[in-house]
mmCIF file of the N, C-alpha and C atoms, coordinates in Angstrom:
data_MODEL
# 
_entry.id   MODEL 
# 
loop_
_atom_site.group_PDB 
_atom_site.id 
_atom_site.type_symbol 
_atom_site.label_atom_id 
_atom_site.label_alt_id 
_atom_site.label_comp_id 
_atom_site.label_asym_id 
_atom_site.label_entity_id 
_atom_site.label_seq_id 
_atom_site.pdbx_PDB_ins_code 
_atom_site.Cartn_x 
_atom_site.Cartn_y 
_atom_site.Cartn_z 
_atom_site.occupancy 
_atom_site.B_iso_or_equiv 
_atom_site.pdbx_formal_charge 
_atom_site.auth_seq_id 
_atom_site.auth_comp_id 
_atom_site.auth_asym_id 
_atom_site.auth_atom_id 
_atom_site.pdbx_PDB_model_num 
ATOM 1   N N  . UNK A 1 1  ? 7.959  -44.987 -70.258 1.00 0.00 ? 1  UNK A N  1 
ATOM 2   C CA . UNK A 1 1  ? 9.089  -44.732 -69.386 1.00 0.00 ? 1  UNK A CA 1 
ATOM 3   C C  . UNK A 1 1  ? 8.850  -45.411 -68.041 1.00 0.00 ? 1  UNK A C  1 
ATOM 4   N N  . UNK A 1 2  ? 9.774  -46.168 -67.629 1.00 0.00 ? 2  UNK A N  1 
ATOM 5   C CA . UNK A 1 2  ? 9.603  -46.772 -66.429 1.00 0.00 ? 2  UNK A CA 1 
ATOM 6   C C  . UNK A 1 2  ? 9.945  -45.792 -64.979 1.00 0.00 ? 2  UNK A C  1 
ATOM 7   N N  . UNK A 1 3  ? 9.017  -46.158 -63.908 1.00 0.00 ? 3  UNK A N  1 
ATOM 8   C CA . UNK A 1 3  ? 9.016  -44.928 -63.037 1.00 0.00 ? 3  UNK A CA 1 
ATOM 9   C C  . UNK A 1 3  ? 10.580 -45.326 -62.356 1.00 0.00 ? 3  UNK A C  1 
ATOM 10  N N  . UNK A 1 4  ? 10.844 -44.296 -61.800 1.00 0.00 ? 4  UNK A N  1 
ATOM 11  C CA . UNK A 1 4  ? 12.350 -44.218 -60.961 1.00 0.00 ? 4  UNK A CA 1 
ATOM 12  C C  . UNK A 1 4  ? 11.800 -44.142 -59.642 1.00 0.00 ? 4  UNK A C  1 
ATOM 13  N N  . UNK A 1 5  ? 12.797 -45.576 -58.748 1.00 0.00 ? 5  UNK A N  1 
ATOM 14  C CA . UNK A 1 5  ? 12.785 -45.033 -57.369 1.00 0.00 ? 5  UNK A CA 1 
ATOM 15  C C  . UNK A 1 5  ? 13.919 -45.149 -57.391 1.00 0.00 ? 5  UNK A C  1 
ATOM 16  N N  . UNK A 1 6  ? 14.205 -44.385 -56.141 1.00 0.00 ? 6  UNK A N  1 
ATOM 17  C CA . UNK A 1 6  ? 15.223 -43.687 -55.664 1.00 0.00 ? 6  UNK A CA 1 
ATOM 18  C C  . UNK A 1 6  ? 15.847 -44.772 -54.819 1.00 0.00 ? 6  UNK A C  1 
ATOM 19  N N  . UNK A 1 7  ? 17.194 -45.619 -54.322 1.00 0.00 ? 7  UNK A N  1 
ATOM 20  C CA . UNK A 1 7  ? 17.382 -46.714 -53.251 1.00 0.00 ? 7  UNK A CA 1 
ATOM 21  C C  . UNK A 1 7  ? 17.481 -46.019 -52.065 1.00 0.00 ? 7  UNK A C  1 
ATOM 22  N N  . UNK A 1 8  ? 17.880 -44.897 -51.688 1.00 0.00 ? 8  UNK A N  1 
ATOM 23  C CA . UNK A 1 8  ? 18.073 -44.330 -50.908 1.00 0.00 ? 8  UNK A CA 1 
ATOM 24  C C  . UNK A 1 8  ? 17.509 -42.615 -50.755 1.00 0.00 ? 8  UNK A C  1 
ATOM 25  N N  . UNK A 1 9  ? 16.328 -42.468 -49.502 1.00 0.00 ? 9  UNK A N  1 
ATOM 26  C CA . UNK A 1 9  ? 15.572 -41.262 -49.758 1.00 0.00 ? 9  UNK A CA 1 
ATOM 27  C C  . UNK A 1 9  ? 15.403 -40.182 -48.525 1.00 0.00 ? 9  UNK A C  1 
ATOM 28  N N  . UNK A 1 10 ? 16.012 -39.164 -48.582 1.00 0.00 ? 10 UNK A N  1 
ATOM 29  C CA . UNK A 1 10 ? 16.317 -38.239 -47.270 1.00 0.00 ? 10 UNK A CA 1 
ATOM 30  C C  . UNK A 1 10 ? 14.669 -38.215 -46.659 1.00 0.00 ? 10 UNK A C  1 
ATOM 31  N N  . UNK A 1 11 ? 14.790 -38.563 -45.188 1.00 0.00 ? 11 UNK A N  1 
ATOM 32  C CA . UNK A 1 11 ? 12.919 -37.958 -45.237 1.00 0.00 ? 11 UNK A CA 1 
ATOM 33  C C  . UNK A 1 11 ? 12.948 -37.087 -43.812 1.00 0.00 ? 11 UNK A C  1 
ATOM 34  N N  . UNK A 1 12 ? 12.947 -35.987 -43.974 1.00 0.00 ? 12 UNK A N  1 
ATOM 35  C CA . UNK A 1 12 ? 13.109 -34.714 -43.425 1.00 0.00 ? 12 UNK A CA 1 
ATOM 36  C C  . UNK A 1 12 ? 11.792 -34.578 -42.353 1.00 0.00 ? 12 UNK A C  1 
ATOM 37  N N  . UNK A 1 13 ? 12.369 -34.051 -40.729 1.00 0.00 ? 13 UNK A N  1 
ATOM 38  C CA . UNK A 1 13 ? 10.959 -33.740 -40.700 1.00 0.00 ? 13 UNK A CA 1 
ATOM 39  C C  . UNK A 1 13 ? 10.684 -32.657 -40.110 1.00 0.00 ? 13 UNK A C  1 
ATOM 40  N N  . UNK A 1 14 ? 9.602  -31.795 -40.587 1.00 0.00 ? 14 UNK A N  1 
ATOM 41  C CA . UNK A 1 14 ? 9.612  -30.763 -40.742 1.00 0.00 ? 14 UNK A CA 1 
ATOM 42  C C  . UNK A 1 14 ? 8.104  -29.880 -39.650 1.00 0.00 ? 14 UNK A C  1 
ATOM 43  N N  . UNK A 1 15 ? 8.475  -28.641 -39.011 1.00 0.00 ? 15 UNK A N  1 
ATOM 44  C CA . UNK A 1 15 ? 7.457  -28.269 -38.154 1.00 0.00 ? 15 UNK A CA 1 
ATOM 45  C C  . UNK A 1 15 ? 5.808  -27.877 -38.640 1.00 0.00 ? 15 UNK A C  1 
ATOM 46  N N  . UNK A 1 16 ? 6.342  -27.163 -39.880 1.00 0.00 ? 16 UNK A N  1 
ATOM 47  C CA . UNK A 1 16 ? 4.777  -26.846 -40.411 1.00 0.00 ? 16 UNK A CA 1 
ATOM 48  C C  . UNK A 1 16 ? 4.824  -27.248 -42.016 1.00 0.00 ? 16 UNK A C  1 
ATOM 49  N N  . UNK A 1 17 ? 4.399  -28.624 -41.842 1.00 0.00 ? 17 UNK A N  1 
ATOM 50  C CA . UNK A 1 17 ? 3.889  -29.763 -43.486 1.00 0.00 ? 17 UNK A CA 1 
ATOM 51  C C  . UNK A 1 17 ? 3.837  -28.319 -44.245 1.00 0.00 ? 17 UNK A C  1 
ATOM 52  N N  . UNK A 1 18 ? 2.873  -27.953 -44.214 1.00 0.00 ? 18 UNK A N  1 
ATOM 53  C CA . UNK A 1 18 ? 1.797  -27.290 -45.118 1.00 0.00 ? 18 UNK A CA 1 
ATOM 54  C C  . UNK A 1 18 ? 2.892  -26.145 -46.163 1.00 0.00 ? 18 UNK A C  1 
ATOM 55  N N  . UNK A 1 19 ? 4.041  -25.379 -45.144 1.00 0.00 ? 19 UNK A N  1 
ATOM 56  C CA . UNK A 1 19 ? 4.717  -24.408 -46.030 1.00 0.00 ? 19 UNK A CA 1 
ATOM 57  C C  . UNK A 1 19 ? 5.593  -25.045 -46.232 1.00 0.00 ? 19 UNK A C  1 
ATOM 58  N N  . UNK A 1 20 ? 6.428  -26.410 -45.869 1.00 0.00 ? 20 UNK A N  1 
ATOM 59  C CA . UNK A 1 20 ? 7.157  -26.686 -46.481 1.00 0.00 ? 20 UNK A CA 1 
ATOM 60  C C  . UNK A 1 20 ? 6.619  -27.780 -47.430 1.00 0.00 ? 20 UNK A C  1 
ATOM 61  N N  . UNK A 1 21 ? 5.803  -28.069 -47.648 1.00 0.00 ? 21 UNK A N  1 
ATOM 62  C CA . UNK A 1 21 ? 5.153  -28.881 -49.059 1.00 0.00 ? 21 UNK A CA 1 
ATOM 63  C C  . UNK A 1 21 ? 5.137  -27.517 -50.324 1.00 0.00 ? 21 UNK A C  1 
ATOM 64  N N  . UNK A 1 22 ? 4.750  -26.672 -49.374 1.00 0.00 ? 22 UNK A N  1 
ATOM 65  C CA . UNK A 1 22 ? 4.137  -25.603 -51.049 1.00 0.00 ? 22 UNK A CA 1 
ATOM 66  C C  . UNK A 1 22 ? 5.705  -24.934 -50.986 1.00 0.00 ? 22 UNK A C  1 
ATOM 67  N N  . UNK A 1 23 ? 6.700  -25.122 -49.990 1.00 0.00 ? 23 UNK A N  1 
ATOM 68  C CA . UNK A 1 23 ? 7.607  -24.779 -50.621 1.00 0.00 ? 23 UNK A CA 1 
ATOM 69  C C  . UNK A 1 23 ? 8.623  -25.357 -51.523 1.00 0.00 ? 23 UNK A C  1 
ATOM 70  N N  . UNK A 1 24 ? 8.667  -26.173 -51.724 1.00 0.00 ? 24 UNK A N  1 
ATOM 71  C CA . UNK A 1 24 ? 9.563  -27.740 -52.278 1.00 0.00 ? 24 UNK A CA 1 
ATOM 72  C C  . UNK A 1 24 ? 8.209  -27.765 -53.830 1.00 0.00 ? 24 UNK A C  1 
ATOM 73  N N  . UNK A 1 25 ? 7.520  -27.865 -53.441 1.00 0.00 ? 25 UNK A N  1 
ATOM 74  C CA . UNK A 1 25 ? 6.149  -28.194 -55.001 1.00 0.00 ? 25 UNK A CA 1 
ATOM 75  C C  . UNK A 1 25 ? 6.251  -26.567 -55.388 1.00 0.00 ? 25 UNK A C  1 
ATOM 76  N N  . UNK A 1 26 ? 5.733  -25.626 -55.014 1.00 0.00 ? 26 UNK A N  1 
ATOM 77  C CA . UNK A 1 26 ? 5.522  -24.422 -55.556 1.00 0.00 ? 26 UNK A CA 1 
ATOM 78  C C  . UNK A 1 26 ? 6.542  -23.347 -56.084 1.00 0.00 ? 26 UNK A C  1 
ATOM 79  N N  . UNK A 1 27 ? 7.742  -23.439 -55.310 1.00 0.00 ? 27 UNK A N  1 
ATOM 80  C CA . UNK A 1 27 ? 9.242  -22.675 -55.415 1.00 0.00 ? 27 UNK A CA 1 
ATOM 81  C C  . UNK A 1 27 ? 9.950  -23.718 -56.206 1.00 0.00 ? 27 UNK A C  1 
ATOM 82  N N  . UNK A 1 28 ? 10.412 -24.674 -55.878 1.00 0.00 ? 28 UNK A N  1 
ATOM 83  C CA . UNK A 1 28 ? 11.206 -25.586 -56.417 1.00 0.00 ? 28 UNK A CA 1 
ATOM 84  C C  . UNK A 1 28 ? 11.148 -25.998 -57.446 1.00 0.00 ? 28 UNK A C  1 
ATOM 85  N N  . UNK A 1 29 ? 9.781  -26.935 -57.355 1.00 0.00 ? 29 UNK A N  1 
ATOM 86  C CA . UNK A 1 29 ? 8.817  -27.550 -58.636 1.00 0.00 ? 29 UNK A CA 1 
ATOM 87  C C  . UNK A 1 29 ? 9.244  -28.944 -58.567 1.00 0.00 ? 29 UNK A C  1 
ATOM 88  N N  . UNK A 1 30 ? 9.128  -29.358 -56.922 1.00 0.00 ? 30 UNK A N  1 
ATOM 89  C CA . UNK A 1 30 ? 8.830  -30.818 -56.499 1.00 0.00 ? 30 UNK A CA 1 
ATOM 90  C C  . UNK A 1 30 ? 7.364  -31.406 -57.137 1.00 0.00 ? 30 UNK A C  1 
ATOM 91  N N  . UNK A 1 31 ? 7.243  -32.323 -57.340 1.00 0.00 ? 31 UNK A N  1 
ATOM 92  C CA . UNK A 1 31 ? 6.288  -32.744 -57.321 1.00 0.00 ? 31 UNK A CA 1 
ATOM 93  C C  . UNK A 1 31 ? 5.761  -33.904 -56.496 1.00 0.00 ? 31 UNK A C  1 
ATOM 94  N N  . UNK A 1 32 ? 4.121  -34.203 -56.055 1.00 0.00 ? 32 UNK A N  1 
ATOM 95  C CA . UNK A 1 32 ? 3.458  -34.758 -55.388 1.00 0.00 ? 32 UNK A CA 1 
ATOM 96  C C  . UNK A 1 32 ? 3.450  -36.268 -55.466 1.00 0.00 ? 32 UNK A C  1 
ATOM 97  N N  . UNK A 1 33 ? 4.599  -37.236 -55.159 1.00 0.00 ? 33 UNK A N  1 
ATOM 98  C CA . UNK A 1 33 ? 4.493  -38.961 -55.508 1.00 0.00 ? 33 UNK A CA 1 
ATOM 99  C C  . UNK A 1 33 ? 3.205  -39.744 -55.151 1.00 0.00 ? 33 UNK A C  1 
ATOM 100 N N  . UNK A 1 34 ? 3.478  -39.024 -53.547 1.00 0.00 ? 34 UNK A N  1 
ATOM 101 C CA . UNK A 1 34 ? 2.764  -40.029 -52.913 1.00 0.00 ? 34 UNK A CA 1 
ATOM 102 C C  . UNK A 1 34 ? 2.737  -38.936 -51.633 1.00 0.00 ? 34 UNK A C  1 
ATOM 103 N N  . UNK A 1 35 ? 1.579  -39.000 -51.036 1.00 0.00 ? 35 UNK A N  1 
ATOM 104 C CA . UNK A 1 35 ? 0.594  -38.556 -49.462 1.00 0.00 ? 35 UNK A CA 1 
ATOM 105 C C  . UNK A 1 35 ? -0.174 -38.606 -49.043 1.00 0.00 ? 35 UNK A C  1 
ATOM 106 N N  . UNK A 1 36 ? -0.265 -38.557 -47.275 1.00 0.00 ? 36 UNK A N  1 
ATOM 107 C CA . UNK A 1 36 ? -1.305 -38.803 -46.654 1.00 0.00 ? 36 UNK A CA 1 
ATOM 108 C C  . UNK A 1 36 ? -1.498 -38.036 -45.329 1.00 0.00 ? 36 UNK A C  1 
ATOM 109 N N  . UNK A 1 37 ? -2.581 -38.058 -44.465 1.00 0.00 ? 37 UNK A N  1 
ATOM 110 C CA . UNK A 1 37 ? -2.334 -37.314 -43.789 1.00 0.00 ? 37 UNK A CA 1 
ATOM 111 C C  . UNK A 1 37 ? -1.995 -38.191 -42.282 1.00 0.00 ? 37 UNK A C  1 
ATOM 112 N N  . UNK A 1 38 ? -2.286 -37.672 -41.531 1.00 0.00 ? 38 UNK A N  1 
ATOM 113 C CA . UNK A 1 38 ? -2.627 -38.469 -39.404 1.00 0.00 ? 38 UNK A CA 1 
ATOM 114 C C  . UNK A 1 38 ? -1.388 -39.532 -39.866 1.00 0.00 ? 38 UNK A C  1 
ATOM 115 N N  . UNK A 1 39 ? -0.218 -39.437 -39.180 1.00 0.00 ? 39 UNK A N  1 
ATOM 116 C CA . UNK A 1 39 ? 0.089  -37.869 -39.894 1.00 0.00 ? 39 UNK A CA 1 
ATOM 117 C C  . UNK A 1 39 ? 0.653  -37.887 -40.909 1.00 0.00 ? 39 UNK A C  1 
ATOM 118 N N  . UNK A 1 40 ? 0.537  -36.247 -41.232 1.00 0.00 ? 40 UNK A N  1 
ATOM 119 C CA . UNK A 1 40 ? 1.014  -35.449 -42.286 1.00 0.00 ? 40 UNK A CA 1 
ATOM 120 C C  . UNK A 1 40 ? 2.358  -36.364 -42.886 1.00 0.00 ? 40 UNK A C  1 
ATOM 121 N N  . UNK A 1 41 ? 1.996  -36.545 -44.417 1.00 0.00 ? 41 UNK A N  1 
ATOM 122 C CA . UNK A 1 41 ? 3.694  -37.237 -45.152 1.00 0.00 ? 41 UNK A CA 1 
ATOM 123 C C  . UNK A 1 41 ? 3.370  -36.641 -46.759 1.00 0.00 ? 41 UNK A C  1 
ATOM 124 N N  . UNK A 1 42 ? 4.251  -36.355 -47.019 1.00 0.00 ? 42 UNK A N  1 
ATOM 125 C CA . UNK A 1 42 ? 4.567  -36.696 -48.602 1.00 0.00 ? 42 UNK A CA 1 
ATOM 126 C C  . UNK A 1 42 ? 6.189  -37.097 -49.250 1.00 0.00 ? 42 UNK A C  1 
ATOM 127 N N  . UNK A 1 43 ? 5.833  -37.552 -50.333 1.00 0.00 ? 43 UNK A N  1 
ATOM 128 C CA . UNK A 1 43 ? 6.565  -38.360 -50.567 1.00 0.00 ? 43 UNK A CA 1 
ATOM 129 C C  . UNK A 1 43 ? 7.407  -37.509 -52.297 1.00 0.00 ? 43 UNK A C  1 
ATOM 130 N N  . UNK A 1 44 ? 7.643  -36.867 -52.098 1.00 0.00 ? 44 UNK A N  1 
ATOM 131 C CA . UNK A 1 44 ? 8.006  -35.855 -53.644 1.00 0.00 ? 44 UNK A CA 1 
ATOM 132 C C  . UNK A 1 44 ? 9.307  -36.171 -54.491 1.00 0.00 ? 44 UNK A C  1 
ATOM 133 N N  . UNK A 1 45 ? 9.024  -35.538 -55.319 1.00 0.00 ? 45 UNK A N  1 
ATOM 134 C CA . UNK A 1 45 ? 10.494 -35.790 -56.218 1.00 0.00 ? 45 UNK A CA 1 
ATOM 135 C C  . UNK A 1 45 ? 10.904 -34.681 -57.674 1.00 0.00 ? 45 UNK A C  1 
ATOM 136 N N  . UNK A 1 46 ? 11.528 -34.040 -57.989 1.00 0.00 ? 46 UNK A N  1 
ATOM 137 C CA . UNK A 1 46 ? 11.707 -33.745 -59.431 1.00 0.00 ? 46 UNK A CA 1 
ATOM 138 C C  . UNK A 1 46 ? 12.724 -34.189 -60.193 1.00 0.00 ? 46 UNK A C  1 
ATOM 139 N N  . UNK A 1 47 ? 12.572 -34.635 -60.997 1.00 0.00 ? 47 UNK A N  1 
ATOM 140 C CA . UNK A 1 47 ? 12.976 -35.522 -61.919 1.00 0.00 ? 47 UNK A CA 1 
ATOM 141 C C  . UNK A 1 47 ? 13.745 -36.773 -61.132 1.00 0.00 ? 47 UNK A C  1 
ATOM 142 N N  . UNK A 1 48 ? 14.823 -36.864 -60.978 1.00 0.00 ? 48 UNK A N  1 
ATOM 143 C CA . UNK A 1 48 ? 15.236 -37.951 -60.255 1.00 0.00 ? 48 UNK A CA 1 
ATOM 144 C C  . UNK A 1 48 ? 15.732 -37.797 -59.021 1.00 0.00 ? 48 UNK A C  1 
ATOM 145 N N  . UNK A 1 49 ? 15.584 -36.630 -58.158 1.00 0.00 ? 49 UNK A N  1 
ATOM 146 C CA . UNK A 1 49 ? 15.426 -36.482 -56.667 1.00 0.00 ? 49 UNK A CA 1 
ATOM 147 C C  . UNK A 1 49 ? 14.529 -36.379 -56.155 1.00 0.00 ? 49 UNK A C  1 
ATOM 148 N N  . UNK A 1 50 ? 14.362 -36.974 -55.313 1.00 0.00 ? 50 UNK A N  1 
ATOM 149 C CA . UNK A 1 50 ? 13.160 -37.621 -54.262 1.00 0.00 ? 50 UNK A CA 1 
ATOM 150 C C  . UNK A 1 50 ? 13.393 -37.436 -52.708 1.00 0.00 ? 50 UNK A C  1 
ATOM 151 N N  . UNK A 1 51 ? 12.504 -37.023 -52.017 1.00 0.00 ? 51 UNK A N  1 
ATOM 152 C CA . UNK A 1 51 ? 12.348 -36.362 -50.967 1.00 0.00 ? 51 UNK A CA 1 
ATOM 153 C C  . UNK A 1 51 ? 11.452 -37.256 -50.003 1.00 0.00 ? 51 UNK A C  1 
ATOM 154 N N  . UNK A 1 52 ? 11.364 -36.927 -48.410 1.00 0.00 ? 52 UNK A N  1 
ATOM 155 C CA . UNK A 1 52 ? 9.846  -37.379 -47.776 1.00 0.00 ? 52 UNK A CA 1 
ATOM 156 C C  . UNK A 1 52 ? 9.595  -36.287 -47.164 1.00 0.00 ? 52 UNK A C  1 
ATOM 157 N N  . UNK A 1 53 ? 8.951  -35.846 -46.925 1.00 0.00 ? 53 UNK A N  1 
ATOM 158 C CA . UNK A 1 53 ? 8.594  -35.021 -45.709 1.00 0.00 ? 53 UNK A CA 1 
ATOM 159 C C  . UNK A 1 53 ? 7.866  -35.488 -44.580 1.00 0.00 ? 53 UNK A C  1 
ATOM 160 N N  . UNK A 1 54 ? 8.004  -35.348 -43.588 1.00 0.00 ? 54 UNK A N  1 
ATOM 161 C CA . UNK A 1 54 ? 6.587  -35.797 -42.629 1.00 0.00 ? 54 UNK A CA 1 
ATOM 162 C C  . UNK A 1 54 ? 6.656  -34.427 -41.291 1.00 0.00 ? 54 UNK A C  1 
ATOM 163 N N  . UNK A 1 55 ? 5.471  -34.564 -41.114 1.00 0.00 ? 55 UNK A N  1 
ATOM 164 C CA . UNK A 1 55 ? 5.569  -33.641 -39.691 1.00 0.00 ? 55 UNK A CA 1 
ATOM 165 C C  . UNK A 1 55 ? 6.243  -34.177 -38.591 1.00 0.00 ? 55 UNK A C  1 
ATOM 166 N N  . UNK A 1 56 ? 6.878  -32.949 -37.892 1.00 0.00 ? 56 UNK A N  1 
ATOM 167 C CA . UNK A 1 56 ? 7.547  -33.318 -36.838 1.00 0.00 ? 56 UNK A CA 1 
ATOM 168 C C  . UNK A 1 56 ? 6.808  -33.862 -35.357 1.00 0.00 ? 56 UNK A C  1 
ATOM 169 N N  . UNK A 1 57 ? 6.950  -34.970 -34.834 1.00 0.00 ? 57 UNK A N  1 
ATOM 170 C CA . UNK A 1 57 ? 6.078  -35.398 -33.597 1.00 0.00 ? 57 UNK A CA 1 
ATOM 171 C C  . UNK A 1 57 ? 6.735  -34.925 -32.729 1.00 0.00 ? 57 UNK A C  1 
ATOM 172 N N  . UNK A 1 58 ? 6.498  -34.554 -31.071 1.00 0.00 ? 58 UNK A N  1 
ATOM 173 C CA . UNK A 1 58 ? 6.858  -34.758 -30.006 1.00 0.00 ? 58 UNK A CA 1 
ATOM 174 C C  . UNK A 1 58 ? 7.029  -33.147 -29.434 1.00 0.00 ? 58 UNK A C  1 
# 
């Protein structure tokens, strides 16, 4: 199966990474594409919606 990207991908940013990663992966049942940290990103998706997250700066 060939992987799916998405052309166009909401990337949200959010105050505390940490509960909104385990909330999107753990409640939802996003899963983990792509992340890293300094800073904080991930890159998620389930089945063919796809997400970013990153922490909020400033």
């Amino acid at each position: 199966m060939e992987e799916y990207w998405n052309p166009m991908v909401p990337e949200l940013s959010v105050s505390d990474f940490s509960k909104s990663l385990n909330f999107y992966c753990e409640i939802l049942g996003f899963k983990v594409r792509s992340q890293r940290t300094k800073p904080d990103f991930a890159y998620i998706e389930f089945e063919q919606v796809q997400i970013m997250l990153e922490i909020a700066v400033g």
